[in-house]
C-alpha positions as MATLAB code, in Angstrom:
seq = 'XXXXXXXXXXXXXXXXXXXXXXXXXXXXXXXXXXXXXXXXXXXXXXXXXXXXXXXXXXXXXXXXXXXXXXXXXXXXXXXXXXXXXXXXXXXXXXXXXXXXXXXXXXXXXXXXXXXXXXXXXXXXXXXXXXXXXXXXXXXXXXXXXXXXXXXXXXXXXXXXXXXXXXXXXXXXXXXXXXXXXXXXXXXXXXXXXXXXXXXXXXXXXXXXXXXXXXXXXXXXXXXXXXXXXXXXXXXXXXXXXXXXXXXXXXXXXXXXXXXXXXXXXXXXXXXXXXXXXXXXXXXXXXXXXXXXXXXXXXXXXXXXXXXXXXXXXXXXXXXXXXXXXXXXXXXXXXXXXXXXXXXXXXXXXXXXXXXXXXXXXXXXXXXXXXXXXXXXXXXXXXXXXXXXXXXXXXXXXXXXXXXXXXXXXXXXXXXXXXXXXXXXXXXXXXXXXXXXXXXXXXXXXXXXXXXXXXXXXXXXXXXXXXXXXXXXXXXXXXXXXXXXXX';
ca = [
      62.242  122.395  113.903;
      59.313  122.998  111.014;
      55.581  121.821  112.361;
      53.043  121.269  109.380;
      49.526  120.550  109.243;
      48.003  122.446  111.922;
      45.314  123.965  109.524;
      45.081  120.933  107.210;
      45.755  118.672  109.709;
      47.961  116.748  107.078;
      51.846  115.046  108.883;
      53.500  117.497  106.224;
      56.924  116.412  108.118;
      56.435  113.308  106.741;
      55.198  113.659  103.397;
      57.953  116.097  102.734;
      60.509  113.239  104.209;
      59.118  110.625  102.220;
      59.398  113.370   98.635;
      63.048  113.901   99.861;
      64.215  110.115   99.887;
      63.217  109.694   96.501;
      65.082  112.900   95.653;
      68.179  111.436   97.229;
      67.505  108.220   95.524;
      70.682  109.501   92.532;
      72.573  110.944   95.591;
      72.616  107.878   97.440;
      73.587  105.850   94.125;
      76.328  108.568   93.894;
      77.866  108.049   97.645;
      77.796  104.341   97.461;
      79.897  104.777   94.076;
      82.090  107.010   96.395;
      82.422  104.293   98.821;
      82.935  101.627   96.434;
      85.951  103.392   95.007;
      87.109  104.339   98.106;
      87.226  100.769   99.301;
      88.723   99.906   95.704;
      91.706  102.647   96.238;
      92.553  101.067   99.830;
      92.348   97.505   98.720;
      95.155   98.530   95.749;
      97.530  100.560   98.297;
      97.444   97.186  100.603;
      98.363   95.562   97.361;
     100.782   97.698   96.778;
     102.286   97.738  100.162;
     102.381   93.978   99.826;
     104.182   94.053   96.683;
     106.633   96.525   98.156;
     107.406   94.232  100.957;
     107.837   91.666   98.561;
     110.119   93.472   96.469;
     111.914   94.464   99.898;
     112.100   90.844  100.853;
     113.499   89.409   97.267;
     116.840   92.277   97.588;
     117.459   91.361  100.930;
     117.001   87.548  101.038;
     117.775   86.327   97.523;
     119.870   89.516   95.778;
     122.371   90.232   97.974;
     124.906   87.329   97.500;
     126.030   86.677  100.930;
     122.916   84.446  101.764;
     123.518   82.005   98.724;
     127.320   81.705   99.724;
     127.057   80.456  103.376;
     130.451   78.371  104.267;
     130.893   76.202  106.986;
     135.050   77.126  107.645;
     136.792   74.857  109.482;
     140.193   75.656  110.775;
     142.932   73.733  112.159;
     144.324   76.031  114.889;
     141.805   78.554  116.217;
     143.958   80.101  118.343;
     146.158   81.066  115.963;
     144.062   82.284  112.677;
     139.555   83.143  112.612;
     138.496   82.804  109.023;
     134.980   84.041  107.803;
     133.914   83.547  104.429;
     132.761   86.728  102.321;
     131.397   86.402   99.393;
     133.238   83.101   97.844;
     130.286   81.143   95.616;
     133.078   78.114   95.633;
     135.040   76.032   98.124;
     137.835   76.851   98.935;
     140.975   75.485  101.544;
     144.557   76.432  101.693;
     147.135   77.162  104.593;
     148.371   80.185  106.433;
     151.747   81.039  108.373;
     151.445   83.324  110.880;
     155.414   84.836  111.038;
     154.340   88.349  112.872;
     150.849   89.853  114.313;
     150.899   93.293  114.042;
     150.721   96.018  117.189;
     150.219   99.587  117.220;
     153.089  102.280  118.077;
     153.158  103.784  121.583;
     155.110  106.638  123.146;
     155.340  106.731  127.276;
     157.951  108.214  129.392;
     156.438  111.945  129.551;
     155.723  113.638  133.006;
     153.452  116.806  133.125;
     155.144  118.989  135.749;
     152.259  121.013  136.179;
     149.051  118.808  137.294;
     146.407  121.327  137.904;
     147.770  123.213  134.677;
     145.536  125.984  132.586;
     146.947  127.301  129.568;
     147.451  131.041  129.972;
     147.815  131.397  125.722;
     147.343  129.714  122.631;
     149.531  126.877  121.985;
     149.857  124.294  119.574;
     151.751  120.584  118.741;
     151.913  118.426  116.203;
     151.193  114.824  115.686;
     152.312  112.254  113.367;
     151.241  108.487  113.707;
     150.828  105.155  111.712;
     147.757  105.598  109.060;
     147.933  109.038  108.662;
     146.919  110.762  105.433;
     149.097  113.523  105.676;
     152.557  112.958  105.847;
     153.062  116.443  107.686;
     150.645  115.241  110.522;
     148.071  116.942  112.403;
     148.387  119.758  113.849;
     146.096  120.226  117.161;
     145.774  123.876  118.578;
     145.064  124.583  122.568;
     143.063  127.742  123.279;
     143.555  129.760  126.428;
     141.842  128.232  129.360;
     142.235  124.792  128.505;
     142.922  122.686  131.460;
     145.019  119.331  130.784;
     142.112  117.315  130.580;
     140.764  119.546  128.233;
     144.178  119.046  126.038;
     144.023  115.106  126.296;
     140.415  115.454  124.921;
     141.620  117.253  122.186;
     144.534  114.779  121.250;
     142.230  111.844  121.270;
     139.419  113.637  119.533;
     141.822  115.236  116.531;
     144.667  113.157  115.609;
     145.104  109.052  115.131;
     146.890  108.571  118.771;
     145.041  107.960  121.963;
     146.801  109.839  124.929;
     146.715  108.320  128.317;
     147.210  110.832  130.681;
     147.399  109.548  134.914;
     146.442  112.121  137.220;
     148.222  110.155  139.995;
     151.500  110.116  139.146;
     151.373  113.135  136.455;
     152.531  110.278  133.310;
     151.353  110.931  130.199;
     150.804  107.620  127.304;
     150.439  108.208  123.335;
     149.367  104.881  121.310;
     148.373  105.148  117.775;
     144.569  104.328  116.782;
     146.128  101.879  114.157;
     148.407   99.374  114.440;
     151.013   99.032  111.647;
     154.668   99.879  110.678;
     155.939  103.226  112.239;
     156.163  105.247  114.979;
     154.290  108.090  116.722;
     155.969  111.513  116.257;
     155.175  114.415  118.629;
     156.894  117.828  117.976;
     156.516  121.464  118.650;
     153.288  123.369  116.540;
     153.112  126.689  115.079;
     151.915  128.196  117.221;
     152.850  129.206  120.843;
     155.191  127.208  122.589;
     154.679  124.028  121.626;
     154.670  120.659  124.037;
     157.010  121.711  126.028;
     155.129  125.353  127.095;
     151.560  123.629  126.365;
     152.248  120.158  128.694;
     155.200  121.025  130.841;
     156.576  118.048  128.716;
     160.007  118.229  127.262;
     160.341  116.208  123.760;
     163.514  114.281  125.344;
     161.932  113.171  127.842;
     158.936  111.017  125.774;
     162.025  108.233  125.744;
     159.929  105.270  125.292;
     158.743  105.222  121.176;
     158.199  101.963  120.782;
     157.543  101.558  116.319;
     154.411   99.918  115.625;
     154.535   96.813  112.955;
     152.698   95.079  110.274;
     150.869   91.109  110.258;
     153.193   89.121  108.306;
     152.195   85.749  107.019;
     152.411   83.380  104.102;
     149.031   82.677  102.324;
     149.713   79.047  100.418;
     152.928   79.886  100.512;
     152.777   83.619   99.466;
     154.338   86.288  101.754;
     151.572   88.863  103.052;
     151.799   92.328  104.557;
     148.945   93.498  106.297;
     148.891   96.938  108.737;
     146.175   95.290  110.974;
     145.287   92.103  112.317;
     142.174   91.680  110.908;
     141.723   92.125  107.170;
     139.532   90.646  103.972;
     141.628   89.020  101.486;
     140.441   86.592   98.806;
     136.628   86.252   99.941;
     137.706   86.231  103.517;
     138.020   87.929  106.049;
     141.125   86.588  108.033;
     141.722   87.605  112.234;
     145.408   87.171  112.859;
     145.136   85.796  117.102;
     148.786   84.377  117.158;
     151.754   83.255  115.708;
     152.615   79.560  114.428;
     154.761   77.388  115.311;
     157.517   77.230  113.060;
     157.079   75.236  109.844;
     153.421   74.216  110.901;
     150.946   76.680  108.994;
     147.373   76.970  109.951;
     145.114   74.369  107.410;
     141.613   75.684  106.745;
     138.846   74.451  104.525;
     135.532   75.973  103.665;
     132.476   74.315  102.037;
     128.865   75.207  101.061;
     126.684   75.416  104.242;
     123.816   73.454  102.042;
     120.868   73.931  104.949;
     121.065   77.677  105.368;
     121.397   78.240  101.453;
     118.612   75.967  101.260;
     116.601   77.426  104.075;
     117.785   80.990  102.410;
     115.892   79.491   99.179;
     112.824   77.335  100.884;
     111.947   80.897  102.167;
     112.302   82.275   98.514;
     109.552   79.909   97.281;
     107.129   80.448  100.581;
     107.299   84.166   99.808;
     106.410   83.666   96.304;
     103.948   81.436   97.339;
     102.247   83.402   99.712;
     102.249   86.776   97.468;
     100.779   84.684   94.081;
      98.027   83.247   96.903;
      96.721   86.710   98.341;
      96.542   88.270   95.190;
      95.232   85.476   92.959;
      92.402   85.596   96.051;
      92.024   89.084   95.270;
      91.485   89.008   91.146;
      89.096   86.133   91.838;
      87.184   87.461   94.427;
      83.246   87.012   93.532;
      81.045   90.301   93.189;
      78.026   90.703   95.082;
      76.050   92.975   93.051;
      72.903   93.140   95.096;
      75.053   94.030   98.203;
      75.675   98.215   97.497;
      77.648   99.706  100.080;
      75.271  101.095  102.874;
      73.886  104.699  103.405;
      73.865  106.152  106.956;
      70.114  105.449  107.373;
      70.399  101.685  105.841;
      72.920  101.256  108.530;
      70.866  102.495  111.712;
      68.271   99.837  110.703;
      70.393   96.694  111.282;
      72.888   95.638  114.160;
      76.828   96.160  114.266;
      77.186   92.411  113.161;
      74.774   92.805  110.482;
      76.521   95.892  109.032;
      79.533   93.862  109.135;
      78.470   90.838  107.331;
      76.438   92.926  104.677;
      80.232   95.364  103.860;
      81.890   91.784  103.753;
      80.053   91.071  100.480;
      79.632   94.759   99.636;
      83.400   94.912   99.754;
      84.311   91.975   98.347;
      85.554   91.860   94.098;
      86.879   95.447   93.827;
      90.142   93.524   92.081;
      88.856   91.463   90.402;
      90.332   90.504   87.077;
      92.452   93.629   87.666;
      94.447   93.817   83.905;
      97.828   94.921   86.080;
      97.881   92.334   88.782;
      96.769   89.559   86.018;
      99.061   90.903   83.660;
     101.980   90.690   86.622;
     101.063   87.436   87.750;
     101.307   85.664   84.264;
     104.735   87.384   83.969;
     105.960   86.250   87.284;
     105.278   82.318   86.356;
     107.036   82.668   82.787;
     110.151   83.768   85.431;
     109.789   80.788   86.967;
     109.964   78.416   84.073;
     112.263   80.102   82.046;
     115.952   79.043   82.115;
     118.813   81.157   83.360;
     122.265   81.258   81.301;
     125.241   81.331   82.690;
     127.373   82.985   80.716;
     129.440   79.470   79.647;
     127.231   78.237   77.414;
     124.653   76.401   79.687;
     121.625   77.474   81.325;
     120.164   76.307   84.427;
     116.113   76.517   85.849;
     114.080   75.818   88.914;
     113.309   72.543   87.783;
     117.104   71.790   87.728;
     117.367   72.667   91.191;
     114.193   70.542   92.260;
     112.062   73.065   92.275;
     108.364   72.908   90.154;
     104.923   74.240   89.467;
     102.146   72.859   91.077;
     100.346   70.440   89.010;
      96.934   71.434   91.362;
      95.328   73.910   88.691;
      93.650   75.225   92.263;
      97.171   76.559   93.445;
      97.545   79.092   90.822;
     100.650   78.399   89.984;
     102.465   77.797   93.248;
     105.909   76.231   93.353;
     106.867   72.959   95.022;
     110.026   71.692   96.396;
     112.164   68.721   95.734;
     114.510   68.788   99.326;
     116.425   66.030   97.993;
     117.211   67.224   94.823;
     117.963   70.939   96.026;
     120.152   70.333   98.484;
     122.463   68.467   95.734;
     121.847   71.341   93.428;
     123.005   73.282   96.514;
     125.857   71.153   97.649;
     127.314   70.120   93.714;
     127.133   73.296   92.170;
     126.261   76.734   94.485;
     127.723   78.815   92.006;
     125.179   77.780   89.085;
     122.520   78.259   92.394;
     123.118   81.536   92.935;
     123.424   82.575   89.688;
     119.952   81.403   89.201;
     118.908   83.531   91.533;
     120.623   86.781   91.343;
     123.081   87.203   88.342;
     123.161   90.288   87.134;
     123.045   90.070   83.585;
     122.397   92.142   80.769;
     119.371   90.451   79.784;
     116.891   89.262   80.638;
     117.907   85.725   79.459;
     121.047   85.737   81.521;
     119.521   87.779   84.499;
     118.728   85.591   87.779;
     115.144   85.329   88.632;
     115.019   87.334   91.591;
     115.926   90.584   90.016;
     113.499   89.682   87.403;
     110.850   89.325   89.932;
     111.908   92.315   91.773;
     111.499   94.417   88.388;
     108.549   93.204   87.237;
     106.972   94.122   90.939;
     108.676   97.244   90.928;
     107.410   98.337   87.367;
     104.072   97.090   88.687;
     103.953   98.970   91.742;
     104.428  102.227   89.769;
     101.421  101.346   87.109;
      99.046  100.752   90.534;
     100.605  104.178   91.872;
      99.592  106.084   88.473;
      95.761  104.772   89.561;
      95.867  104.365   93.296;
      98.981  106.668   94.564;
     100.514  106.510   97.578;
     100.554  107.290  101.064;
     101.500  111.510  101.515;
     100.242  111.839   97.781;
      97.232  114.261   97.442;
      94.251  112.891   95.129;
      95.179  115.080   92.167;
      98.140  113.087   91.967;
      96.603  109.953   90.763;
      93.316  108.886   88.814;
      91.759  107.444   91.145;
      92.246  110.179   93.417;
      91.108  112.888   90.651;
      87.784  111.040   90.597;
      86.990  110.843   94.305;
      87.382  114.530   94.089;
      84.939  115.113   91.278;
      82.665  112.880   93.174;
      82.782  114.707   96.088;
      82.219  118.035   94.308;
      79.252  116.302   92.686;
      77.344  115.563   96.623;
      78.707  119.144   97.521;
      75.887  120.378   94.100;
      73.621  117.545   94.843;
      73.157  118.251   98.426;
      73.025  122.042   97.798;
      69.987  121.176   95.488;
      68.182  119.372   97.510;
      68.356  121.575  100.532;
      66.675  124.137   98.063;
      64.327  121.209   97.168;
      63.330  121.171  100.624;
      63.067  124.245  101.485;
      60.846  124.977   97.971;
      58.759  122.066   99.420;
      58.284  123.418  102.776;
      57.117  126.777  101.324;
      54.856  125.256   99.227;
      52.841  123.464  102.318;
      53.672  126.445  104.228;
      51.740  128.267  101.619;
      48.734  125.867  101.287;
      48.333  125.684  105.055;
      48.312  129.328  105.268;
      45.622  129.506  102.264;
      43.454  126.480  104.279;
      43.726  128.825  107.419;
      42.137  131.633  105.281;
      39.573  129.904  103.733;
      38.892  128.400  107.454;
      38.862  131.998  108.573;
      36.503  133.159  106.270;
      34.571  130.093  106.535;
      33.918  130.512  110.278;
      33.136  134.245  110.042;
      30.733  133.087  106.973;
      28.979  130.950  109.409;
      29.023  133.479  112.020;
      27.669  136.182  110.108;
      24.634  133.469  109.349;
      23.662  132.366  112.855;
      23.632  135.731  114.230;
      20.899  136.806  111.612;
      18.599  133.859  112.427;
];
């Protein structure tokens, strides 16, 4: 704590406060820059993260196909045949036989003599069943000191067969993982003794090998082999529960579910909406030039509420008329009015589908929706619907607006990265960034020069206090020196 004035009598403390503030009058203009950009950099991350979620939003909902080819499947025998549609734009119907369901191969019969067995050696079998790669089959080796639940662990773990082993009655059960023609074989390895040594099982007596089979039906007529009851054929996917009855196939018919492709697309248009709304409110955001960020001492003069209202305006218009998000939003309604071809000669747009710009020059562009007309769109032609949306064309002319949308928010994402960066990413990394840093090197030198400021100041009282206690001194002994003579 420095104390000046005690000769002079002069609040040096305070005259040497009051020389400092106007020396920090260019630092203070420098920190509120700081701040100004630092509020500028997180406003264009939350952008960014809400073009990103965006982005995220347009692959999931409107890209992938499955959500603009929703069928409602009817089908006349349930119990027989489950039908899910996957991936068919049109409708479709037909009929299906069900002549044989398929089942997997299984193997009983075998009786482990020795219950509490431990293998004393290495030993080794050999497993072939339905589905396996290798037409040799797997070979599964036992190490010393495995006990037999250790060896059905094995079995189950390493080959395509699940063994069955009951501790009760000492019967051991092989069925194959997958179902389909052929049967489970079970022989001696290479190593060891094999089965017989390994299990206490002899090979003869596994007499129950029931073969495993394949689904057989007739699709419209056409005879089918499948290896499992469940399978995806022609934009299906078919589960076989049953057989028919003889000459009485299974009728199914699938059409366009119209109010979850149009639900699929309302909330295409809501998300568009919303993102065009909090970023148009964001370029247009009014600046408040007599509001500068707050220094530390502004802010111990007013309350928490008036620090908060003051930063509201302070804060407010760091993207405004930002040349990328401008630039991006302009591009994003040309998507929306341009046409889409489809490849056949014709060409179909939003406004085909019942789907339009706002004529209120307020909503910036926002779309409006025509329910009537899109669900006929929807229900009359969903292939030309979702080609709209999310062909993938070569062009941009023949590319469905969502992936154009997606890649002009991508590409714009990475031009506000090249300013602002990204989470993890260290300020050298972006511009942005690179001047923060010289910034804050810039307070590091300012502050360093006006601590020596200060301190030059305080010498310089320091030193005219010490000269006024001199002259006092000499003054008094002066005086002295005169009333003694007298």
């Amino acid at each position: 704590m420095r104390i000046g004035g005690l000769a002079s009598g002069i609040d040096t403390e305070s005259i040497v406060k009051d020389l400092m503030k106007a020396e920090r009058i260019p630092l203070d203009k420098l920190t509120q820059k700081k701040q100004y950009f630092e509020w500028q950099l997180n406003d264009y991350r939350t952008a960014n993260r809400n073009l990103k979620d965006y982005s995220t939003k347009l692959f999931d909902n409107s890209i992938l196909s499955k959500n603009f080819t929703q069928k409602n499947v009817t089908v006349s025998d349930p119990s027989v045949v489950d039908i899910v549609s996957k991936g068919n734009s049109a409708d479709f119907s037909g009929t299906i036989e069900v002549t044989q369901l398929a089942k997997n191969a299984t193997v009983n019969g075998g009786n482990i003599a020795n219950k509490n067995l431990v293998l004393g050696s290495q030993s080794s079998i050999n497993i072939k069943a339905p589905g396996d790669s290798d037409a040799k089959g797997i070979e599964i080796v036992f190490e010393a000191g495995d006990t037999t639940k250790d060896i059905i662990k094995k079995i189950n773990e390493k080959s395509n067969v699940r063994a069955f082993y009951d501790d009760q009655t000492g019967n051991i059960g092989f069925t194959a993982k997958n179902s389909g023609a052929g049967e489970i074989q079970i022989s001696n390895g290479a190593t060891g003794v094999g089965i017989a040594g390994t299990m206490g099982i002899e090979i003869d007596s596994l007499t129950t090998n029931t073969g495993g089979q394949d689904a057989k039906i007739k699709y419209n007529g056409l005879d089918i082999q499948r290896s499992s009851n469940t399978f995806d054929l022609d934009g299906m996917e078919i589960t076989l529960k049953g057989k028919s009855e003889i000459d009485k196939p299974v009728t199914f018919n699938a059409t366009t579910d119209t109010e979850k492709v149009f639900d699929n697309i309302k909330g295409f248009v809501d998300d568009y909406n919303k993102l065009i709304e909090d970023l148009n409110k964001k370029i247009r955001e009014p600046v408040y030039r007599s509001f500068q960020p707050l220094s530390a001492e502004e802010k111990k003069e007013l309350s928490d509420k008036e620090v908060e209202l003051w930063e509201e305006k302070a804060m407010s218009g760091t993207l405004r008329n930002d040349p990328e998000l401008k630039s991006m939003l302009t591009k994003l309604r040309n998507i929306m009015t341009n046409p889409v071809e489809l490849g056949d000669g014709t060409k179909i747009s939003l406004s085909d589908i019942g789907i339009k710009t706002s004529n209120n020059y307020l909503d910036n562009g926002k779309l409006v929706i025509d329910e009537k007309k899109l669900k006929e769109a929807i229900s009359q032609n969903p292939q030309g619907v979702e080609k709209l949306f999310n062909s993938d064309g070569k062009s941009a002319k023949d590319t469905g607006i969502a992936r154009q949308l997606r890649a002009e928010v991508d590409a714009t994402q990475k031009n506000i990265q090249k300013s602002a960066g990204k989470l993890g990413d260290t300020n050298k990394a972006f511009s942005l960034g690179r001047t923060l840093d010289n910034m804050n090197k810039q307070i590091e030198r300012f502050e360093t020069r006006l601590q020596m400021s200060e301190t030059r100041y305080w010498k310089q009282f320091n030193a005219m206090e010490n000269a006024i206690q001199r002259a006092n001194a000499q003054s008094a002994s002066l005086m002295s020196s005169l009333g003694g003579g007298m």
